[in-house]
Every structure is written in C-alpha cells, then in structure tokens.
TIGU-294878 format. One line per field, with one value per residue: residue number from 1; y, z, x of N, C-alpha, C in turn; chain; residue in one letter. Coordinates in nm, 4 decimals. Layout:
i <- NUM:...
n.v <- Y:...
n.w <- Z:...
n.u <- X:...
ca.v <- Y:...
ca.w <- Z:...
ca.u <- X:...
c.v <- Y:...
c.w <- Z:...
c.u <- X:...
ch <- A:...
aa <- A:...
This chain:
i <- 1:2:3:4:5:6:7:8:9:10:11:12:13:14:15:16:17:18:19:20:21:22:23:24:25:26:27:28:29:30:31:32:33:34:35:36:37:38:39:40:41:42:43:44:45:46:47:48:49:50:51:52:53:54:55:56:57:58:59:60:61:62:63:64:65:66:67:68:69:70:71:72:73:74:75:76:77:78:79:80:81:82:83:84:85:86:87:88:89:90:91:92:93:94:95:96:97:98:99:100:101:102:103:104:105:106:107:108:109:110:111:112:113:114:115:116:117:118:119:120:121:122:123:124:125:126:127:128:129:130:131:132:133:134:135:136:137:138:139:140:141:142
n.v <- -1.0202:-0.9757:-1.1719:-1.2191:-1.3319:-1.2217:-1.1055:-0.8395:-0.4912:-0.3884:-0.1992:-0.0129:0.1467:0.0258:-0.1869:-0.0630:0.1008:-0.1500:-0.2819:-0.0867:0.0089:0.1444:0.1027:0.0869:0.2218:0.2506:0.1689:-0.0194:-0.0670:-0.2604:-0.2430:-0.4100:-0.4148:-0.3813:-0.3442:-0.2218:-0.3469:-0.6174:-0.8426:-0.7175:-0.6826:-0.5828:-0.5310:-0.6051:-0.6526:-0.8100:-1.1740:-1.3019:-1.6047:-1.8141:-2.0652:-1.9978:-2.0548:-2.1407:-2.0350:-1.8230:-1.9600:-2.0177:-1.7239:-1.6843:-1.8804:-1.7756:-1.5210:-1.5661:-1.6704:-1.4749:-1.2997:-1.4803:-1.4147:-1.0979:-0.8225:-0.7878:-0.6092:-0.6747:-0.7804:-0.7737:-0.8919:-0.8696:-1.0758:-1.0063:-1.1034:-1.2218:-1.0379:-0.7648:-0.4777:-0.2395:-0.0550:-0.1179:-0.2822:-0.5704:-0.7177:-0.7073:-0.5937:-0.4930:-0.4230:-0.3882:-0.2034:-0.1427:0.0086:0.0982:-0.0083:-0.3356:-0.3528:-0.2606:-0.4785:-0.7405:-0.6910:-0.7108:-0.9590:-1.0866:-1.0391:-1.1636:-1.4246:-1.5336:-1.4775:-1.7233:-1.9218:-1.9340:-2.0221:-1.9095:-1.7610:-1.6515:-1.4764:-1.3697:-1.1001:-0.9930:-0.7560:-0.9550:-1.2260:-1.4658:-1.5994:-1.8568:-1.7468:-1.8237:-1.6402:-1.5869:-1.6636:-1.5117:-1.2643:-1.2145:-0.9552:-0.7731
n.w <- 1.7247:1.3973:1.0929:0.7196:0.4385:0.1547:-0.1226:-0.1174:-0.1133:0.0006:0.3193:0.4478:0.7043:0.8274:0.9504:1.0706:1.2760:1.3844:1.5219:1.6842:2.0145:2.3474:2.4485:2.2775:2.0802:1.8623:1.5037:1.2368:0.9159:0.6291:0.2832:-0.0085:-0.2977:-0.6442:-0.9004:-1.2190:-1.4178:-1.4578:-1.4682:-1.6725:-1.8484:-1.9463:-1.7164:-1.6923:-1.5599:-1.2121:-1.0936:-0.8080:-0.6167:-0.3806:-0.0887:0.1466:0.3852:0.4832:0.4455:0.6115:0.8870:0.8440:0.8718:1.1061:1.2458:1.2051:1.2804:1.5746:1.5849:1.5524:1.7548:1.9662:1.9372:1.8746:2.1214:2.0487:2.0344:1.9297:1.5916:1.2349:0.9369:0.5869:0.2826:-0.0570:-0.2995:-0.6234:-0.9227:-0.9597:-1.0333:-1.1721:-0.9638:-0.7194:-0.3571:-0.2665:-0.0623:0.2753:0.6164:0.9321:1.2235:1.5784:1.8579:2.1643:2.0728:1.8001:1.6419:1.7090:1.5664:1.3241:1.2353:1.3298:1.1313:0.8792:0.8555:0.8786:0.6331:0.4312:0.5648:0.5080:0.2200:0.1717:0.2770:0.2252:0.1183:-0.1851:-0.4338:-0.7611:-1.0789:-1.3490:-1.5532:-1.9080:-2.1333:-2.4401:-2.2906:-2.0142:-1.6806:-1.4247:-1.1203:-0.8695:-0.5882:-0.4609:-0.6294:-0.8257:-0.8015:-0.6473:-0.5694:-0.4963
n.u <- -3.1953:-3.1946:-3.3021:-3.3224:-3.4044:-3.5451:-3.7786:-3.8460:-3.7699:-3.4607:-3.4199:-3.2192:-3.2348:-3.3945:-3.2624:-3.0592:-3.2243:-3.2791:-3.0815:-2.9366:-2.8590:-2.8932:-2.5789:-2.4923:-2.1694:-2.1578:-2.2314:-2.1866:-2.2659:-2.2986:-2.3551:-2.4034:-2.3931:-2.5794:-2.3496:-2.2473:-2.0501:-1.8889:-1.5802:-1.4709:-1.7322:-2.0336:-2.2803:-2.6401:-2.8377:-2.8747:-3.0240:-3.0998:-3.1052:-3.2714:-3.1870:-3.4218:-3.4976:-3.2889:-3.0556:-3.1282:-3.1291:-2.7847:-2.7402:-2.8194:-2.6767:-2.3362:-2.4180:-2.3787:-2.1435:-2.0193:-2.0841:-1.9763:-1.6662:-1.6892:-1.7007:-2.0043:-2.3394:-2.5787:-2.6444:-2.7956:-2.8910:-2.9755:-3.0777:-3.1465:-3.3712:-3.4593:-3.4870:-3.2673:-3.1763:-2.9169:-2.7475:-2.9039:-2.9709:-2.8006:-2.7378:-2.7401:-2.6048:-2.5540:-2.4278:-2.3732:-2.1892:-2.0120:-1.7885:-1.6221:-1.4116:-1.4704:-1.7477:-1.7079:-1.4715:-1.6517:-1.8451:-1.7083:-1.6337:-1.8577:-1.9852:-1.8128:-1.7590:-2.1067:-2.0801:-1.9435:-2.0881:-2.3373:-2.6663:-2.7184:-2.7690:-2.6227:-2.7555:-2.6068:-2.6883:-2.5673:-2.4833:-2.5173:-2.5387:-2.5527:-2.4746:-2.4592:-2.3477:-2.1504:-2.0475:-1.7984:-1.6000:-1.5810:-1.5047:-1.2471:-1.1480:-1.3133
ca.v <- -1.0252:-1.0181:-1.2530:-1.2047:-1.3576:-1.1645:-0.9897:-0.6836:-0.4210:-0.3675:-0.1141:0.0043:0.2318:-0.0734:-0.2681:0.0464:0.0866:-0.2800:-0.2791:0.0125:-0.0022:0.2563:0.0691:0.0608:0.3601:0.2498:0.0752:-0.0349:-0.1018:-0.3111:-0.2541:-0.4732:-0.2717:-0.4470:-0.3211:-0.2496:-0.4230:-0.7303:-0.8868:-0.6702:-0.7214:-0.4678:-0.6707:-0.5220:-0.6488:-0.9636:-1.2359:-1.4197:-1.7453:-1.8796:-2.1389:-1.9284:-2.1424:-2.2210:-1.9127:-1.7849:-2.0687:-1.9629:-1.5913:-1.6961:-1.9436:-1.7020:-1.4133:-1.6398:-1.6743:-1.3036:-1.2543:-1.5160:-1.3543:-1.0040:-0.7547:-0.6337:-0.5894:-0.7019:-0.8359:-0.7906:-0.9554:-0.9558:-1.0750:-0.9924:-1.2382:-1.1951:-0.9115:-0.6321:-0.3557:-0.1451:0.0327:-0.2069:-0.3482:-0.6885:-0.7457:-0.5779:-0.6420:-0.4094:-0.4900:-0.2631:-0.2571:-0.0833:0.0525:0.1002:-0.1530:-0.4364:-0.3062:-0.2974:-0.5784:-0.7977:-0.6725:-0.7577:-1.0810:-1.1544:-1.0395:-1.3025:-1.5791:-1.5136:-1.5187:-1.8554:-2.0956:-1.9264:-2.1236:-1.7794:-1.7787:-1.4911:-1.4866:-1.2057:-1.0914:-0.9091:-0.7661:-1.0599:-1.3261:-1.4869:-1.7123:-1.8322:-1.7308:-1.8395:-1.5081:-1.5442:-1.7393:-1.4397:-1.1840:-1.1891:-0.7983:-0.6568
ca.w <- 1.5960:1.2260:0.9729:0.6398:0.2651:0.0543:-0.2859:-0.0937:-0.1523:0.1172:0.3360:0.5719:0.8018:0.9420:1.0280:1.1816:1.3580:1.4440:1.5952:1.7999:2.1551:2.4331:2.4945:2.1537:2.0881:1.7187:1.4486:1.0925:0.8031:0.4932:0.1556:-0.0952:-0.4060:-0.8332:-0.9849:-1.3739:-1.4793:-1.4218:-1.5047:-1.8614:-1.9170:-1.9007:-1.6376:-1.7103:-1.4319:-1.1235:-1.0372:-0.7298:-0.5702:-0.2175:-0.0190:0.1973:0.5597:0.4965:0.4090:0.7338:0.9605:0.8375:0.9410:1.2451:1.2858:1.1356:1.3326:1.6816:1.5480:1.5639:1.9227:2.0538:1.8712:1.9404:2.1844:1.9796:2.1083:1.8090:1.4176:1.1634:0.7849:0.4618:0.1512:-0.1536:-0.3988:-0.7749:-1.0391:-0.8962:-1.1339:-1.1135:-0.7879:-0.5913:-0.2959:-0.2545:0.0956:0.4044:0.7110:1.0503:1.3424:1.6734:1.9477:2.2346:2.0034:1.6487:1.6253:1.6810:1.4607:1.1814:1.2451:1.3041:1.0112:0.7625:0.8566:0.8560:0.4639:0.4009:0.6074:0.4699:0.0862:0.1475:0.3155:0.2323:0.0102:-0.2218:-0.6380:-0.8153:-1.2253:-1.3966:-1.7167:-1.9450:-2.2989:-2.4954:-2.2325:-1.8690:-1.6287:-1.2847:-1.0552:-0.7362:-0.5070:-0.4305:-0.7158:-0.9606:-0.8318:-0.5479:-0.5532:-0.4629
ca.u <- -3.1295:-3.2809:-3.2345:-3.4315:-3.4226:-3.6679:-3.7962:-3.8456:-3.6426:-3.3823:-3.3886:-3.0797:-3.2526:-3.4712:-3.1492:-2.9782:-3.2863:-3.2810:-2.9346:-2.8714:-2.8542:-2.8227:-2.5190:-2.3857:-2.1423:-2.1355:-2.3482:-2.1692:-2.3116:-2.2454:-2.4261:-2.3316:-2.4817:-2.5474:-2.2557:-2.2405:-1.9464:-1.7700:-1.4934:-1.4708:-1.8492:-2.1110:-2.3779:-2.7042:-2.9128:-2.8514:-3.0877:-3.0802:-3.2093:-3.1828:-3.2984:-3.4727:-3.4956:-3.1450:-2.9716:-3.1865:-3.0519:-2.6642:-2.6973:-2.8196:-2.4875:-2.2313:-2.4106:-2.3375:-2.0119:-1.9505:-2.1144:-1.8399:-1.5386:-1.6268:-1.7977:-2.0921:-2.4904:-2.6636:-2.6387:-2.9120:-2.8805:-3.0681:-3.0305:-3.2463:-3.3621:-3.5466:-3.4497:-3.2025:-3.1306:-2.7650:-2.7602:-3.0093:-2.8711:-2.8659:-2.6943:-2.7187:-2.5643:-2.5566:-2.3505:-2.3841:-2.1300:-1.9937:-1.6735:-1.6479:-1.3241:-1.5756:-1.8146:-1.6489:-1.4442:-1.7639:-1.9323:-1.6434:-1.6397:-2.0223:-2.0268:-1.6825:-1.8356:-2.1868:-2.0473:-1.8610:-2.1696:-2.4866:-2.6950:-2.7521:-2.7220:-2.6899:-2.7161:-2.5530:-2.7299:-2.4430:-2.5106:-2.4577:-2.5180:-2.5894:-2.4451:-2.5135:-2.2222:-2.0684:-2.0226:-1.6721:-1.5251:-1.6489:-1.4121:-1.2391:-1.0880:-1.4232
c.v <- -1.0420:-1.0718:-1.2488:-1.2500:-1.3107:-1.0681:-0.8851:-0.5985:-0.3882:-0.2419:-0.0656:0.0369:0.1603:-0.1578:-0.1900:0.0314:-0.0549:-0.3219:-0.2140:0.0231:0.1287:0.2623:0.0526:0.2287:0.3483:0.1285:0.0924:-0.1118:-0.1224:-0.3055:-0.3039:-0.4525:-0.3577:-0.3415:-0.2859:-0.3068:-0.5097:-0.7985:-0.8585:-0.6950:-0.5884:-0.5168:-0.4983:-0.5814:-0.8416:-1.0236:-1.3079:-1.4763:-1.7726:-1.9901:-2.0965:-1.9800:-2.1856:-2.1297:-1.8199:-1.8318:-2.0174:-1.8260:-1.5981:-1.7753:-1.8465:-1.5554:-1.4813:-1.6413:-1.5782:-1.2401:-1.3664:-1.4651:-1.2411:-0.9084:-0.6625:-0.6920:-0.6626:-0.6884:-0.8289:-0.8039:-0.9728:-1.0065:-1.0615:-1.0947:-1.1783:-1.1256:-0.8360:-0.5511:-0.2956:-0.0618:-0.0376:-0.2419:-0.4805:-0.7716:-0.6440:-0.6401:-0.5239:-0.5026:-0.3507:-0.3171:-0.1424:0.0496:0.0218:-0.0265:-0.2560:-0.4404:-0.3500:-0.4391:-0.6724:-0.8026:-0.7355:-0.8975:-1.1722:-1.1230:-1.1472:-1.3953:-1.5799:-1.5453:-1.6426:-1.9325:-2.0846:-1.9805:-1.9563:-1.7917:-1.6939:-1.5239:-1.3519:-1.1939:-0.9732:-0.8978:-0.9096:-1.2254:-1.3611:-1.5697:-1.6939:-1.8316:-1.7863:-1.7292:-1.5148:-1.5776:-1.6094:-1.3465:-1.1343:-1.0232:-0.6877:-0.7379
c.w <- 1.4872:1.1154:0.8494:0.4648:0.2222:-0.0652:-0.2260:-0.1248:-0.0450:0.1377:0.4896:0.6758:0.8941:1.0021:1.1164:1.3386:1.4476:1.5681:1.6911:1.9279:2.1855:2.4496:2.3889:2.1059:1.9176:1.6566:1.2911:1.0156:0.6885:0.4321:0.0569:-0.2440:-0.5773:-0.8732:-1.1540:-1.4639:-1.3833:-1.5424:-1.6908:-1.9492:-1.8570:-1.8705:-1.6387:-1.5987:-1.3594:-1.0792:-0.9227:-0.7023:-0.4390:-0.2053:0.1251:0.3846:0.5647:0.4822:0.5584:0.8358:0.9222:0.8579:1.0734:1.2704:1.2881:1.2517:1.5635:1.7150:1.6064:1.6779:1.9795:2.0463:1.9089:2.0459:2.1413:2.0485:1.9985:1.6185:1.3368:1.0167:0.7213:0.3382:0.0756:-0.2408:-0.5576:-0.8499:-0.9953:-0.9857:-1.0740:-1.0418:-0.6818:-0.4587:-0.2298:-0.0873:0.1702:0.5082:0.8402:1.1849:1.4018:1.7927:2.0054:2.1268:1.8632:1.5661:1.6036:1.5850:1.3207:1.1450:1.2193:1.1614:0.8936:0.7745:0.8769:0.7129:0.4317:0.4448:0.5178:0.3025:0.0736:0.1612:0.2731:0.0626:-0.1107:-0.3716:-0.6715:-1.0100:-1.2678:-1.5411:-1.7874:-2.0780:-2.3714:-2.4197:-2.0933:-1.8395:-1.4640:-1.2214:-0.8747:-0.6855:-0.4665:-0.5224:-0.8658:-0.9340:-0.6699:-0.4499:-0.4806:-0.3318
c.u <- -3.2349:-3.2211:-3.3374:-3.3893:-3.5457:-3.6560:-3.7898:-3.7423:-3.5890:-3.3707:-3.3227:-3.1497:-3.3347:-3.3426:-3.0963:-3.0406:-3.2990:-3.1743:-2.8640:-2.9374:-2.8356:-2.7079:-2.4355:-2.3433:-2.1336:-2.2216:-2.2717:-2.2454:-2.2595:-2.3521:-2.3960:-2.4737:-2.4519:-2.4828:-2.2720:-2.1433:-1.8813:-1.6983:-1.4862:-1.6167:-1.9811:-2.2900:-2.5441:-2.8314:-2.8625:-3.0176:-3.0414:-3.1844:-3.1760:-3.2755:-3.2839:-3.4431:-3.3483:-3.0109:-2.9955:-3.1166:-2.8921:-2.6726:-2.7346:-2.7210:-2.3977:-2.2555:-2.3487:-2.1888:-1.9146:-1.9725:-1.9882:-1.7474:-1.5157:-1.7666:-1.8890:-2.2251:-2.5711:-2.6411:-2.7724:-2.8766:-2.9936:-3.0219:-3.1465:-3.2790:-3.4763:-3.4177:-3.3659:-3.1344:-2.9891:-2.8125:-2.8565:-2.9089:-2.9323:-2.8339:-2.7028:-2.7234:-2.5145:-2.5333:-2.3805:-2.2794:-2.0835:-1.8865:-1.7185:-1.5278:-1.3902:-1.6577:-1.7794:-1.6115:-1.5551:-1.8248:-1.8346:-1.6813:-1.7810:-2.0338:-1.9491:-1.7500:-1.9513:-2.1857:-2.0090:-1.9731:-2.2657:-2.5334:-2.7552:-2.6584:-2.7517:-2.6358:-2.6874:-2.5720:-2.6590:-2.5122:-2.4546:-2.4819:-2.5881:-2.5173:-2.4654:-2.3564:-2.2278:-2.0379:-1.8499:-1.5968:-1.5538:-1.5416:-1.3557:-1.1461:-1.2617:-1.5305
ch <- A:A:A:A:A:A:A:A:A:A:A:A:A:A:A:A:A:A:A:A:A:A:A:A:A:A:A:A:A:A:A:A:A:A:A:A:A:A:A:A:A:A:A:A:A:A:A:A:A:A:A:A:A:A:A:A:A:A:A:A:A:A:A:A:A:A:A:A:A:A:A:A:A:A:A:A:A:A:A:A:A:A:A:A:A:A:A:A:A:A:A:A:A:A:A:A:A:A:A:A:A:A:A:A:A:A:A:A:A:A:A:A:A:A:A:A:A:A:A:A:A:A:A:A:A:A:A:A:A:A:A:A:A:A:A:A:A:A:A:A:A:A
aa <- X:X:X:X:X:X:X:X:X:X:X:X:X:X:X:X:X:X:X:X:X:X:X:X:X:X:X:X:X:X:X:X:X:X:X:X:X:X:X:X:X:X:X:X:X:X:X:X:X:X:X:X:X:X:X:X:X:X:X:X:X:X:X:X:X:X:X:X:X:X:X:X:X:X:X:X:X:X:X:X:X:X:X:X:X:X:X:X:X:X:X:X:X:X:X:X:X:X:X:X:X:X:X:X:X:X:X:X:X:X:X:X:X:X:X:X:X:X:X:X:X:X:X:X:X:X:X:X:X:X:X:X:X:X:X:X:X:X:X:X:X:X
C-alpha cells in the first residue's frame, strides 16, 4: 500500500500503477480536482495544510478498514498540500480488486472516511476574500 502527504504534484498513473494486480480484474480511481466556485463564490486558488505523520497514519487505518469490509488487493492515497490552482488535483485515491463492485465501493468510502478524520486544512482564496474550511462542513452536495 501507499500512503503520501506532499507538495508534489499528484500523479494518478503512479497509484494505478501502484495498485494493480494480476489478480485484480479492476482498479478505481478517485480524483478530487480545485474547483472554481463554491458556494456562490468564485474560489480563485486552494491552500492546504496537514499534519503530515498523522494524516499518513489515518490512510493507513481507514485503508485497513477497507481491506476488512471488502475484497480488494491493494489501496494507494495522496493528498496534496501548499498552493493548488483550478484544475489541480488535490486527492487521489486507487483501490484494486478482484471485481469492480468492490472497487468502487471501497474507493467511495476511503474519500468519505478520509474527509471526516484526516488531520488536512484547506483555505479557499475567493475574489474578495479567504477562509480556512473544514472539508465536509463546506458543502456537502459534492
């Protein structure tokens, strides 16, 4: 499994690669991508913050979680942290498993869990403004 908080810029095709098995007939992927608007505001770039060893430590829980629950081969998570311009992506999460049911399944529920515990701050700089947000309490339709 891979677990990773960093500035780097995220990129899918190492998780894919990370995740797929001989044995896995399917491999989903979540991208969770800076947006340009929220909640009626036109967000002109996200910062985040983590604490790094600790945000690490909860995708390795949460991904444990998701090997008891369902039958997948392998989990790999990042999250980004600094500056992220519209269209960056700041999450990424790749589940691999025999079936694509699991897959998916799995994967939803490693971004949901993952938004609720992980120690991970994101500020949202809007024409006119900033504030630091809470990931689920900001909008929970998306």
């Amino acid at each position: 499994m891979l677990f990773e908080v960093t500035s780097a810029v995220l990129d899918p095709q190492r998780l894919i690669d990370h995740v797929r098995k001989d044995e896995s007939g399917a491999v989903a992927l979540f991208s969770g991508v800076v947006r340009n608007e929220n909640l009626g505001r036109r967000v002109l770039y996200l910062e985040y913050d983590s604490y790094q060893e600790m945000a690490e430590q909860v995708m390795r829980e949460i991904a444990d979680e998701a090997l008891a629950r369902w039958p997948i081969t392998d989990v790999a998570m990042q999250h980004r942290t600094g500056r992220l311009e519209i269209g960056e992506a700041s999450l990424l999460v790749a589940v691999s498993a025999p079936h694509r049911k699991a897959a998916f399944e799995a994967c939803h529920a490693l971004v949901d869990r993952f938004k609720e515990v992980a120690p991970v701050w994101k500020k949202e700089v809007w024409e006119g403004g900033e504030e630091w947000i809470e990931g689920e309490a900001v909008n929970r339709s998306g």
